[in-house]
N, CA, C and O of each residue as an XYZ file, in Angstrom:
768
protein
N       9.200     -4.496     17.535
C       8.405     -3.287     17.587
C       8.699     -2.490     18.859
O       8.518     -1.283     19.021
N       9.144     -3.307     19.663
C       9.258     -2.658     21.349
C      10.615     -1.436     20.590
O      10.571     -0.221     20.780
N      11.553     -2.041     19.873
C      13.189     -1.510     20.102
C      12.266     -0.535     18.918
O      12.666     -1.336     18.074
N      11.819     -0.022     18.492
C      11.503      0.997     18.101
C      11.333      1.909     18.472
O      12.009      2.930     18.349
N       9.701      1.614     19.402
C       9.862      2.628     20.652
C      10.374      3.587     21.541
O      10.013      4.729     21.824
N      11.682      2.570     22.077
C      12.590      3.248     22.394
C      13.316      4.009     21.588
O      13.263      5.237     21.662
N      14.312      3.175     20.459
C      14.543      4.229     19.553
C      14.137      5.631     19.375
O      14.855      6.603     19.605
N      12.827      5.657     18.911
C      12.254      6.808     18.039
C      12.330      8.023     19.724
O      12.515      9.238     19.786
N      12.105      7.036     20.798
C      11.768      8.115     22.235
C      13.739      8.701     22.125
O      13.749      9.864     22.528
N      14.616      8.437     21.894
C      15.629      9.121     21.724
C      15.592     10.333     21.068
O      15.288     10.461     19.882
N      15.910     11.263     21.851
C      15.974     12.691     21.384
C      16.740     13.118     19.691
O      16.349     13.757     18.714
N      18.323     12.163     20.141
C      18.724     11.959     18.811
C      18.636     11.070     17.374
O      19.349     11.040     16.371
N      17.278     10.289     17.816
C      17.033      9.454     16.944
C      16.585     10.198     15.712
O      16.084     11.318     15.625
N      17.051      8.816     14.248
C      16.506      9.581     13.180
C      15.044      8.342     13.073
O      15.148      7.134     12.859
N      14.051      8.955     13.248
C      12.721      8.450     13.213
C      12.854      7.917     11.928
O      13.177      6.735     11.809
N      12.637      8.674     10.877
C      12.129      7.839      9.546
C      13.413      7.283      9.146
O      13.445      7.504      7.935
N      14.851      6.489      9.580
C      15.486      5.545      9.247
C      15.089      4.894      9.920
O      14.899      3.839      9.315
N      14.757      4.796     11.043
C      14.522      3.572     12.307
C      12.833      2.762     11.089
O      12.745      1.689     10.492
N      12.020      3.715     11.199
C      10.668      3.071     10.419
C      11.163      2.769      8.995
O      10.752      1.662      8.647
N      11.851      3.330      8.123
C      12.349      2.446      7.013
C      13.184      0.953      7.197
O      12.957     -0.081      6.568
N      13.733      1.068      7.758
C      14.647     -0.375      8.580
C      13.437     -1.336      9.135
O      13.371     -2.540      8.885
N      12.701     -0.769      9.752
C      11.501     -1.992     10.238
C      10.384     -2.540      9.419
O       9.608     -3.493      9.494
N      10.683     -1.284      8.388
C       9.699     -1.815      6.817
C      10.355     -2.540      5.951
O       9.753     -3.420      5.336
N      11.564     -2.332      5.762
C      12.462     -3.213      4.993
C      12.571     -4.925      5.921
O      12.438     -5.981      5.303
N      12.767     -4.883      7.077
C      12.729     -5.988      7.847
C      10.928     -6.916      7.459
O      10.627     -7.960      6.882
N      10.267     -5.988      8.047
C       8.703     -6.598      7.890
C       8.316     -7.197      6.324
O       7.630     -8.210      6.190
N       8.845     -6.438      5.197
C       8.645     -6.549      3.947
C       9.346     -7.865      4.003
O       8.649     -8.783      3.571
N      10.309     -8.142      4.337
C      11.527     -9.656      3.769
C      10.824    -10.262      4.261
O      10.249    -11.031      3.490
N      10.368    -10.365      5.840
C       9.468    -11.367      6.024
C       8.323    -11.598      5.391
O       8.075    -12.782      5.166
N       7.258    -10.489      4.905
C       6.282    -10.967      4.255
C       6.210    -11.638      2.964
O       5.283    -12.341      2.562
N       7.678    -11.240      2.142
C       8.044    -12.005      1.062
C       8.441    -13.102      1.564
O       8.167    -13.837      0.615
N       9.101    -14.115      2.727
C       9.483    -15.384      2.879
C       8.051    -15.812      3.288
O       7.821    -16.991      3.022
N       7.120    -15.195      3.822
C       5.868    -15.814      4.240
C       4.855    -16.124      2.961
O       3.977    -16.986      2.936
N       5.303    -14.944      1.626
C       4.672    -15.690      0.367
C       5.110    -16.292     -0.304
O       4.333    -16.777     -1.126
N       6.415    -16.630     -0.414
C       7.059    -17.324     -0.940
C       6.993    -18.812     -0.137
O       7.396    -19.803     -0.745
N       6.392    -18.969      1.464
C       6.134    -20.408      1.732
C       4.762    -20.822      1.130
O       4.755    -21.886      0.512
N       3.329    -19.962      1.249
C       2.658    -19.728      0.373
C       2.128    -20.108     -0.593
O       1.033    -20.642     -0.765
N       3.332    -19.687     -1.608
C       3.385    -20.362     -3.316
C       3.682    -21.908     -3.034
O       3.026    -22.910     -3.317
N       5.116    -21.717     -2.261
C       5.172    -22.974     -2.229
C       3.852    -24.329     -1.897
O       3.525    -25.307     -2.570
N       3.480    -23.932     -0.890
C       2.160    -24.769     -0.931
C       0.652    -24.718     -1.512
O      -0.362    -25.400     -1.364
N       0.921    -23.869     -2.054
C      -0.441    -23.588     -3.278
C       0.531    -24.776     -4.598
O      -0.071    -25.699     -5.145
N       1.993    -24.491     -4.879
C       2.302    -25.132     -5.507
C       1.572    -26.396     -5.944
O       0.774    -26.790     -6.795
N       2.633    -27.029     -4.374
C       2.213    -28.174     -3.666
C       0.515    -28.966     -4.179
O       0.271    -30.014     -4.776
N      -0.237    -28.061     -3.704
C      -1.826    -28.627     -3.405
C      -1.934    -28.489     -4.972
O      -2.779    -29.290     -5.374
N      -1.288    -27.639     -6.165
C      -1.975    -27.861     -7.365
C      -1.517    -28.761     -8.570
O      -1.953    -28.920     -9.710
N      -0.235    -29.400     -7.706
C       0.489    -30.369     -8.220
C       0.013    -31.846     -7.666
O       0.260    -32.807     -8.394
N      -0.669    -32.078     -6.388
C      -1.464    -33.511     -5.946
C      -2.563    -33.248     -6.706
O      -3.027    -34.254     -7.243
N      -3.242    -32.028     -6.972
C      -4.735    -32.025     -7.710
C      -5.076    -32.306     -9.043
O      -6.158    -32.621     -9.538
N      -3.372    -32.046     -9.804
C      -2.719    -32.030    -11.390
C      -2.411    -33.348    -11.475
O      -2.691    -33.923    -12.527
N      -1.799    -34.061    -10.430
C      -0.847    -35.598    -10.741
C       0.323    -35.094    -11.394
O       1.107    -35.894    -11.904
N       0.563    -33.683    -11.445
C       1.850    -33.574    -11.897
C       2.918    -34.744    -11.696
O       2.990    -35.605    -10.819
N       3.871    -34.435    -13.005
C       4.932    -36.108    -12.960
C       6.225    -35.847    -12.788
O       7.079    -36.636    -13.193
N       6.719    -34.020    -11.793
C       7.671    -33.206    -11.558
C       7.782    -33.549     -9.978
O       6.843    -33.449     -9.188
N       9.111    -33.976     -9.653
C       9.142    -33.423     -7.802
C      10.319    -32.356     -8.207
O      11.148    -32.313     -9.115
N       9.984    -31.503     -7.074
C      11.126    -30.521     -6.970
C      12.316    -30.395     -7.556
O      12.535    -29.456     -8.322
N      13.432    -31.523     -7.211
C      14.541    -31.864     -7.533
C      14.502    -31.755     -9.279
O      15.481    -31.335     -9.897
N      13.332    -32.160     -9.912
C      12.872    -32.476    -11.473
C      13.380    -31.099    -12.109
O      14.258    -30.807    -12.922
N      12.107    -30.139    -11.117
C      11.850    -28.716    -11.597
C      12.765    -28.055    -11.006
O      12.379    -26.888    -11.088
N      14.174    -28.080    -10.216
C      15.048    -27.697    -10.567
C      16.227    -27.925    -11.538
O      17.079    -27.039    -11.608
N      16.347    -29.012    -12.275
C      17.207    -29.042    -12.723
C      16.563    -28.857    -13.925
O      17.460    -28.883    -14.768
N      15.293    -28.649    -14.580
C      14.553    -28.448    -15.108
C      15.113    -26.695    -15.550
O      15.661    -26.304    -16.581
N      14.604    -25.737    -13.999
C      14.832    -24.144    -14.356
C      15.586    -23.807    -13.760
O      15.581    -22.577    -13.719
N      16.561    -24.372    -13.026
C      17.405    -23.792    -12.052
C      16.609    -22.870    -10.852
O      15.566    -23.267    -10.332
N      17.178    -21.748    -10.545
C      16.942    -20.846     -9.384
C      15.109    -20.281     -9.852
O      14.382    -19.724     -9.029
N      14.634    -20.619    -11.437
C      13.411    -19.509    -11.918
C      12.288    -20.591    -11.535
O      12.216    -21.678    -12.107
N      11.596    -20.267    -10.719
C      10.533    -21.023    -10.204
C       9.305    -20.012    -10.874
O       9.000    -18.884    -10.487
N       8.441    -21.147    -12.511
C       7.641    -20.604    -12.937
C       6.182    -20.381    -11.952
O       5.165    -19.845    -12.392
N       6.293    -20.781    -10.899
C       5.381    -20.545     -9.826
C       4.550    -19.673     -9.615
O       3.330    -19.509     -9.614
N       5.834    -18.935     -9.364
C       6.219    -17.584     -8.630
C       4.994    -16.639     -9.349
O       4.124    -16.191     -8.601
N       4.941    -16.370    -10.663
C       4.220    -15.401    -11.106
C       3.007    -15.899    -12.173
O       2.739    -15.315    -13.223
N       2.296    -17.188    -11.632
C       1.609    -18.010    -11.795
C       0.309    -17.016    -11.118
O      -0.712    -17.118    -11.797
N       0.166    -16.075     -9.904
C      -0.768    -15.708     -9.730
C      -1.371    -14.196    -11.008
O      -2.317    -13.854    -11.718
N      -0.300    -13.867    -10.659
C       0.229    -12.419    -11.648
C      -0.451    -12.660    -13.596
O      -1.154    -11.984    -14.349
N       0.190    -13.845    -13.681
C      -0.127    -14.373    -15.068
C      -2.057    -14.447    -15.130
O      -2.829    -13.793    -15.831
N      -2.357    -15.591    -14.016
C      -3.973    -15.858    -14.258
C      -4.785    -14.997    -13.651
O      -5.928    -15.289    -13.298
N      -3.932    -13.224    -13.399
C      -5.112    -12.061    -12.899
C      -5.011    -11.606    -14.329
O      -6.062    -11.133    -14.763
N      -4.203    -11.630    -14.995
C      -3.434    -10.467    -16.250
C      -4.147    -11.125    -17.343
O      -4.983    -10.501    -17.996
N      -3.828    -12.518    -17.613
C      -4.628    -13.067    -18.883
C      -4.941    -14.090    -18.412
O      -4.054    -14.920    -18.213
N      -6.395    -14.412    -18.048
C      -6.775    -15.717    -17.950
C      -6.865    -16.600    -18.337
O      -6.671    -17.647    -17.720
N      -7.314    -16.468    -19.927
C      -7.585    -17.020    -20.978
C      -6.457    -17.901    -21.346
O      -6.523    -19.114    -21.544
N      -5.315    -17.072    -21.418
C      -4.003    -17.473    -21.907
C      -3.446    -18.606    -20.726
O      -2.867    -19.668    -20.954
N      -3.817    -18.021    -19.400
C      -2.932    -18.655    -18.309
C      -3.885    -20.089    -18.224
O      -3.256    -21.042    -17.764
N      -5.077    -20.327    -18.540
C      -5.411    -21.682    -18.419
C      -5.392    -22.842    -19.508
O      -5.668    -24.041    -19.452
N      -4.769    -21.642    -20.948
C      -4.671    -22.860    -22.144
C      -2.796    -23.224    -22.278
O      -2.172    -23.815    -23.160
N      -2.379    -22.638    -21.121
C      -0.772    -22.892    -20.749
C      -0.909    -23.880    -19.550
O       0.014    -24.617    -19.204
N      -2.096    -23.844    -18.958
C      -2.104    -24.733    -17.936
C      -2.183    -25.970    -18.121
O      -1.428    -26.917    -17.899
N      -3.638    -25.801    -18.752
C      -4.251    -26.848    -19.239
C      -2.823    -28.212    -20.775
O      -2.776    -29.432    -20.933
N      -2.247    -27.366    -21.267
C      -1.121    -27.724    -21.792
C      -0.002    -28.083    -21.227
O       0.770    -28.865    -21.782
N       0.226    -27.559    -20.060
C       1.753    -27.970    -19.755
C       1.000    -28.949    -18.890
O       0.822    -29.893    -19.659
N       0.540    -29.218    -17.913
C      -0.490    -29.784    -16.818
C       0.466    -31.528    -16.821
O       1.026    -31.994    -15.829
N       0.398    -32.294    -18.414
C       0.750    -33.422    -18.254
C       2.412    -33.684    -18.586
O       2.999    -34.745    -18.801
N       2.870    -32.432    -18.544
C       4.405    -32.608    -19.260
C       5.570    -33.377    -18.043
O       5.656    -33.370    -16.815
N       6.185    -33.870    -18.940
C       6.992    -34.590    -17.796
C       8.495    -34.055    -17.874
O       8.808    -33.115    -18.605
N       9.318    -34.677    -17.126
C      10.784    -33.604    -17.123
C      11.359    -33.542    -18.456
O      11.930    -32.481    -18.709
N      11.342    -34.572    -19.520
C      11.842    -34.401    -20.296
C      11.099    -33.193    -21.744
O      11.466    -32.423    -22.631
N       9.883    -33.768    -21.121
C       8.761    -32.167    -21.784
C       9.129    -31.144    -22.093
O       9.253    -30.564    -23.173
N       9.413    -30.781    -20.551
C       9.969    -29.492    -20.008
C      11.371    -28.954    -20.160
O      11.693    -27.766    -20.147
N      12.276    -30.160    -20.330
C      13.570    -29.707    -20.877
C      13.613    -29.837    -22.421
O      14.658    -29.463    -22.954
N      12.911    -30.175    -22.984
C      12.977    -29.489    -24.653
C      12.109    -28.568    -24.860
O      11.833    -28.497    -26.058
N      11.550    -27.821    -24.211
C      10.786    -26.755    -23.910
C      11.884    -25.059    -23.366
O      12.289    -24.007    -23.862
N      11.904    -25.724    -22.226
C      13.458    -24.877    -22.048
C      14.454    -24.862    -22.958
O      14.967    -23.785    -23.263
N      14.801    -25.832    -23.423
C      16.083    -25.854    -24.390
C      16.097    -25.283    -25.694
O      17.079    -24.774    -26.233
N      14.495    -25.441    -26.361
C      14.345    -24.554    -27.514
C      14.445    -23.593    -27.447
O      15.107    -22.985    -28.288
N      13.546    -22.662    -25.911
C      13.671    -21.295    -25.650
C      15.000    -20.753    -25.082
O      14.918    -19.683    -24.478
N      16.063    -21.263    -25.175
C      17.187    -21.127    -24.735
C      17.892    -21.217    -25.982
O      18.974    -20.666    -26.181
N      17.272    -21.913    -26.820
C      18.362    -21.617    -28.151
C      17.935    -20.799    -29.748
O      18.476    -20.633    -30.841
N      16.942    -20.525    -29.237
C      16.051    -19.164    -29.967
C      16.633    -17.908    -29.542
O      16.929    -16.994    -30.312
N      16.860    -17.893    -27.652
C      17.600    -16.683    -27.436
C      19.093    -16.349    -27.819
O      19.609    -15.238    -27.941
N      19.650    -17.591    -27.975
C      21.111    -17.656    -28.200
C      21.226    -17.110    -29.539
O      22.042    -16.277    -29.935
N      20.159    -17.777    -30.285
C      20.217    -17.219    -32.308
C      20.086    -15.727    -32.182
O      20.782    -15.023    -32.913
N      19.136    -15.101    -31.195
C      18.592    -14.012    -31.221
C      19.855    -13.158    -30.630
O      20.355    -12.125    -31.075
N      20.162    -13.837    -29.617
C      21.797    -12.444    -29.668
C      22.622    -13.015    -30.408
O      22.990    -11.990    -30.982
N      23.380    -14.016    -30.997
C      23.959    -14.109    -31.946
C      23.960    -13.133    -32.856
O      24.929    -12.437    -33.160
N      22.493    -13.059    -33.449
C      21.664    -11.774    -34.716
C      22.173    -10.333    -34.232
O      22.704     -9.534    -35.002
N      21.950    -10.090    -32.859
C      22.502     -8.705    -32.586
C      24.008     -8.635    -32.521
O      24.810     -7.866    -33.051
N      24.140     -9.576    -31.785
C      26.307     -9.390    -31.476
C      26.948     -8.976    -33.312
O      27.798     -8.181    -33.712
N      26.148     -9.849    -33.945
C      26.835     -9.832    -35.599
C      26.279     -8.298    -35.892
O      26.872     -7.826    -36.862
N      25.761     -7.816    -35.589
C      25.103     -6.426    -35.793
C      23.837     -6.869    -37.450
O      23.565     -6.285    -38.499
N      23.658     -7.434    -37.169
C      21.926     -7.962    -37.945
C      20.497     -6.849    -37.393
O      20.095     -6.711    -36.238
N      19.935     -6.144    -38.721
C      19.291     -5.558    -38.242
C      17.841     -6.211    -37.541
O      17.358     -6.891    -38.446
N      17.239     -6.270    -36.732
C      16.311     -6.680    -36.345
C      15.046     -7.113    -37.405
O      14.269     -8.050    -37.218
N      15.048     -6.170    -38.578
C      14.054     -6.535    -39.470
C      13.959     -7.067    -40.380
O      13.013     -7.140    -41.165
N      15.451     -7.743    -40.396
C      16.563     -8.808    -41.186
C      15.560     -9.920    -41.516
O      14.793    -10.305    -40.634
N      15.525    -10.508    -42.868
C      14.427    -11.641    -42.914
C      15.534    -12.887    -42.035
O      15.240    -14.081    -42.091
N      16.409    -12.549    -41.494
C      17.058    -13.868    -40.835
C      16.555    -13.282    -39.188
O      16.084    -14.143    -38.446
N      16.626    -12.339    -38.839
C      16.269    -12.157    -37.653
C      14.880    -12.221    -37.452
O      14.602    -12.615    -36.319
N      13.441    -11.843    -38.517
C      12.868    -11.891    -38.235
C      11.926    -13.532    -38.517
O      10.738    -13.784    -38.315
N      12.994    -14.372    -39.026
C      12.474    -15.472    -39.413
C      13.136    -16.169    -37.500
O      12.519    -17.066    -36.925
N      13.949    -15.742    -37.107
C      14.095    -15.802    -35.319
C      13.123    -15.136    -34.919
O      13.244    -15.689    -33.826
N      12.622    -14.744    -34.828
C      11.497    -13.845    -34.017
C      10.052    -14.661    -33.939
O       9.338    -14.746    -32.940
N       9.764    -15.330    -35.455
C       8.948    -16.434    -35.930
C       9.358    -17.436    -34.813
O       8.852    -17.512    -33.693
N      10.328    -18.159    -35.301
C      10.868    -19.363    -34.430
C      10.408    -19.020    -32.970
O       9.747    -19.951    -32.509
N      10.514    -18.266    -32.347
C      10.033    -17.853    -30.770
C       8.823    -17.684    -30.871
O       8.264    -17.808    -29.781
N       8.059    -17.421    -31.819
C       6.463    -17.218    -31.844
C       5.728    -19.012    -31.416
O       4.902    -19.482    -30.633
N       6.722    -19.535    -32.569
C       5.978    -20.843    -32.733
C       6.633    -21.843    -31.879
O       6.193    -22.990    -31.954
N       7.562    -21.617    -31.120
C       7.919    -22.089    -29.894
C       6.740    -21.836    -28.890
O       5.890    -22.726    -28.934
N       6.618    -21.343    -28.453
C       5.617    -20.507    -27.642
C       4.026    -21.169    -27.908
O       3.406    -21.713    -26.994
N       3.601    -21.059    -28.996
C       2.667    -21.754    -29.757
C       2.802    -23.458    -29.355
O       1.906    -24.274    -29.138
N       3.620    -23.548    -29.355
C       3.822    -25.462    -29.654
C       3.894    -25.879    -28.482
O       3.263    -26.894    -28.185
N       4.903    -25.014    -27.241
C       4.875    -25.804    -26.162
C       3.905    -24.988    -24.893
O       3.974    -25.368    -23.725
N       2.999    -23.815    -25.331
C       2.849    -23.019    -23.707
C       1.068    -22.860    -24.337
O       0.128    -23.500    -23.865
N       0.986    -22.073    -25.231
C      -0.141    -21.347    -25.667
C      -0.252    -20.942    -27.250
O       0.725    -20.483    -27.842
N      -1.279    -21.109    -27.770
C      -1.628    -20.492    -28.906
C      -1.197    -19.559    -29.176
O      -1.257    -19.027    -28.067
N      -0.567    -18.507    -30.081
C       0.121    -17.052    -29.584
C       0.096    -16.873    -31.339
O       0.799    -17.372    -32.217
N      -0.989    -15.978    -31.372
C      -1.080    -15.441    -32.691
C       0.523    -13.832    -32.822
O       1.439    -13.491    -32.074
N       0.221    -13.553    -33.624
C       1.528    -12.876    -34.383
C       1.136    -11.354    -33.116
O       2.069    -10.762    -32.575
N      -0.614    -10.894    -32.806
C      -0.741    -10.109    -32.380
C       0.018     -9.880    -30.819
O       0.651     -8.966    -30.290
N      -0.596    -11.757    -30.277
C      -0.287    -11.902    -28.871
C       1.280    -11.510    -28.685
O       1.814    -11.068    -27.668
N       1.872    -11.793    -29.953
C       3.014    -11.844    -29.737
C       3.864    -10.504    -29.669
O       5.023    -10.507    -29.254
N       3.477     -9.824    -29.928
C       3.460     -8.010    -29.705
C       3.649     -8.000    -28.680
O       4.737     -7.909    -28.111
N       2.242     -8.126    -28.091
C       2.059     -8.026    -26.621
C       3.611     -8.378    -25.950
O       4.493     -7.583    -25.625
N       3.599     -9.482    -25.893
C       4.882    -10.153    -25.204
C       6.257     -9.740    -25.314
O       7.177    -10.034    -24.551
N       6.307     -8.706    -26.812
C       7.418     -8.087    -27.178
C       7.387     -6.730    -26.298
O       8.326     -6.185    -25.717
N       6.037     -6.349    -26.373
C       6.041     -5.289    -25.427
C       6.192     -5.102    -23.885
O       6.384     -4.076    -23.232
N       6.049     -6.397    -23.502
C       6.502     -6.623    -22.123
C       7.633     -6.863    -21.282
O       8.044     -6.508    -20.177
N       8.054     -7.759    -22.429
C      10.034     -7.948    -22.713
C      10.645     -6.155    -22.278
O      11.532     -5.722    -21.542
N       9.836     -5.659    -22.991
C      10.567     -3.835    -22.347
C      10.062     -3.188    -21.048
O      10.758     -2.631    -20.198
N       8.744     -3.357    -21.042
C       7.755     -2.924    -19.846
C       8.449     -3.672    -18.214
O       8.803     -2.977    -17.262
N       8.489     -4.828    -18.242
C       8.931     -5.520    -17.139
C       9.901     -6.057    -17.170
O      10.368     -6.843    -17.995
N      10.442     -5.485    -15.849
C      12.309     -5.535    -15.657
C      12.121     -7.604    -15.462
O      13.147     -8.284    -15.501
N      11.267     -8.018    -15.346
C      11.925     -9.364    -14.792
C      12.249    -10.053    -16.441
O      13.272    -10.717    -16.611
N      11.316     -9.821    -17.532
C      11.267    -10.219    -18.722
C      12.652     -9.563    -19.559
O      13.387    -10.194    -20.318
N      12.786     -7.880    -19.118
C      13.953     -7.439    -19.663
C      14.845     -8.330    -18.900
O      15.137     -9.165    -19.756
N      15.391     -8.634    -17.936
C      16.420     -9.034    -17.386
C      16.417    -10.469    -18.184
O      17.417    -10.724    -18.855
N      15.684    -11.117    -18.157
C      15.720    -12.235    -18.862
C      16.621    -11.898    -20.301
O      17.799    -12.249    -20.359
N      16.107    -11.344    -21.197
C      17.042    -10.673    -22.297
C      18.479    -10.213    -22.543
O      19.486    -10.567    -23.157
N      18.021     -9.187    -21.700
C      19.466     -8.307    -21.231
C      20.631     -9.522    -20.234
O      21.742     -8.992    -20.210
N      20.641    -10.051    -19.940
C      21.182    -11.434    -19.362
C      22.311    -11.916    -20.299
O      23.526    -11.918    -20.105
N      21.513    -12.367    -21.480
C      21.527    -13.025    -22.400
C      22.335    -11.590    -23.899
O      22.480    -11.915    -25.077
N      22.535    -10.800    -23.590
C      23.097     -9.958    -24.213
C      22.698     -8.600    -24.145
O      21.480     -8.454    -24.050
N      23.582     -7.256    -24.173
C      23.304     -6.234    -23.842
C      22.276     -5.726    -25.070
O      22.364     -6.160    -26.218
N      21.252     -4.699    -24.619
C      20.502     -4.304    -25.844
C      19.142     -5.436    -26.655
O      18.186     -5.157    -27.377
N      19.706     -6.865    -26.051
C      18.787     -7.469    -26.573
C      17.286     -7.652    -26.653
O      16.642     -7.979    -27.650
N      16.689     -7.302    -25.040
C      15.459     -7.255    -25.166
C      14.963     -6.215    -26.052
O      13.900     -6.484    -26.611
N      15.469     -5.139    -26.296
C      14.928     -4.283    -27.027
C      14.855     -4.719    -28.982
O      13.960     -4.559    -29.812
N      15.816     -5.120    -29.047
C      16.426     -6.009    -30.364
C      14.962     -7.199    -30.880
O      14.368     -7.315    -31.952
N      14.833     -7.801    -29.755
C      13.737     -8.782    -29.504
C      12.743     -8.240    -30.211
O      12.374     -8.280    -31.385
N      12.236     -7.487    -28.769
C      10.786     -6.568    -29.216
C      10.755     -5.884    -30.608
O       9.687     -5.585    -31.142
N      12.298     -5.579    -31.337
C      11.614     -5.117    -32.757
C      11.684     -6.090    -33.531
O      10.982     -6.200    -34.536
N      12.585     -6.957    -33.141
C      12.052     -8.222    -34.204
C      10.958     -8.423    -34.615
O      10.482     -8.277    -35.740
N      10.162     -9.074    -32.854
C       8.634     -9.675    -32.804
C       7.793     -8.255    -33.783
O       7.001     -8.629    -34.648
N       7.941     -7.142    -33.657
C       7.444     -6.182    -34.245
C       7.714     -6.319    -35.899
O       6.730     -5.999    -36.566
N       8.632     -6.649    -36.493
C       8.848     -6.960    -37.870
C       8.417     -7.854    -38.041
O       7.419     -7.724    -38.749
N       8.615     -8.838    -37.764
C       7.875    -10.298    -37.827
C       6.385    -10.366    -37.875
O       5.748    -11.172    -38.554
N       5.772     -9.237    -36.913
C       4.164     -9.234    -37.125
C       3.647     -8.161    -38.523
O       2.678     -8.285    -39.271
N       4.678     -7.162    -38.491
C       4.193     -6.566    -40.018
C       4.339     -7.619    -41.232
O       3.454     -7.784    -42.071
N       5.439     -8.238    -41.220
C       5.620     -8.984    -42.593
C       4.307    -10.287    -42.320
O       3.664    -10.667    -43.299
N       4.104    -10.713    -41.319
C       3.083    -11.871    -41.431
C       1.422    -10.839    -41.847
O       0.679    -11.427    -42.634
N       0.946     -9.499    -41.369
C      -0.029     -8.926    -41.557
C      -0.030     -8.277    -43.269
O      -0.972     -7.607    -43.694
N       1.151     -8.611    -44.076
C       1.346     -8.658    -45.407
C       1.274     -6.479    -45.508
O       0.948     -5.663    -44.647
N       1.632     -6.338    -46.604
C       1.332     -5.208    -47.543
C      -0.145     -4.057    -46.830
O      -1.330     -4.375    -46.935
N       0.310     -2.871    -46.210
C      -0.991     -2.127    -45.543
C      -1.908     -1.827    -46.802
O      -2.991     -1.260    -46.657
């Protein structure tokens, strides 16, 4: 904060790069300071759980995606949802969790497969994939009626971390997704 000071007291200084640079600096730190944080909220809710994961587990488990992370985000947004995912995953053990991952990893693979072949999204083969991810979801996280599942299609577009998840996994796809889950909930709500 001092080398600012000076800075900005320079006649030729550019003031608002010097204060963007010290906000960008202050910001990284406050993200490594919540990110130690999580980590120990982790921590304290995994001795309180008996969780049957150490670290090493739950990485090779998700790699670099620490479902942690947006563990607060989730139980402000839907509570309801975030404690019957809790309350469910709570006793899973590594191998739980890797046929959990692995289904949802090979639902997405069918699901760009469906687009790369150029399959229309409202394809009873694509939208019988769109199902399969419903009741994935259902079986290993939360209850997730056809409606909830909208929702989630709609978020897949709304939030870059959910699009990126998609789009990852093939260009165009999250969007592909979301009309699936969208066909998939008209044909289950039958004939208007």
């Amino acid at each position: 904060m001092e080398d600012i000071a000076v800075a900005i007291g320079e006649p030729d200084a550019d003031r608002v790069a010097i204060l963007e640079d010290q906000r960008r600096l202050l910001a990284a730190e406050a993200d490594r300071l919540a990110a130690m944080v999580r980590s120990l909220t982790r921590a304290i809710n995994a001795e309180k759980a008996g969780e049957t994961m150490n670290a090493e587990e739950m990485f090779e488990v998700f790699g670099d995606f620490d479902p942690s992370e947006h563990e607060a985000e989730a139980e402000a947004k839907w509570p309801e949802v975030f404690e019957q995912s809790r309350q469910r995953t709570a006793g899973y053990g590594k191998e739980q969790w890797q046929a959990a991952v692995a289904e949802g990893e090979a639902i997405a693979a069918k699901l760009g497969a469906l687009l790369a072949a150029g399959t229309e999204p409202d394809s009873l083969e694509t939208m019988d994939a769109a199902e399969e991810h419903r009741l994935s979801i259902d079986r290993w996280y939360y209850p997730c009626s056809s409606v909830q599942h909208v929702g989630l299609g709609e978020m897949y577009l709304a939030d870059a971390r959910f699009r990126k998840y998609w789009e990852d996994r093939g260009e165009g796809l999250a969007t592909y997704v979301h009309d699936a889950i969208v066909a998939n909930a008209r044909r289950a709500a039958g004939p208007a």
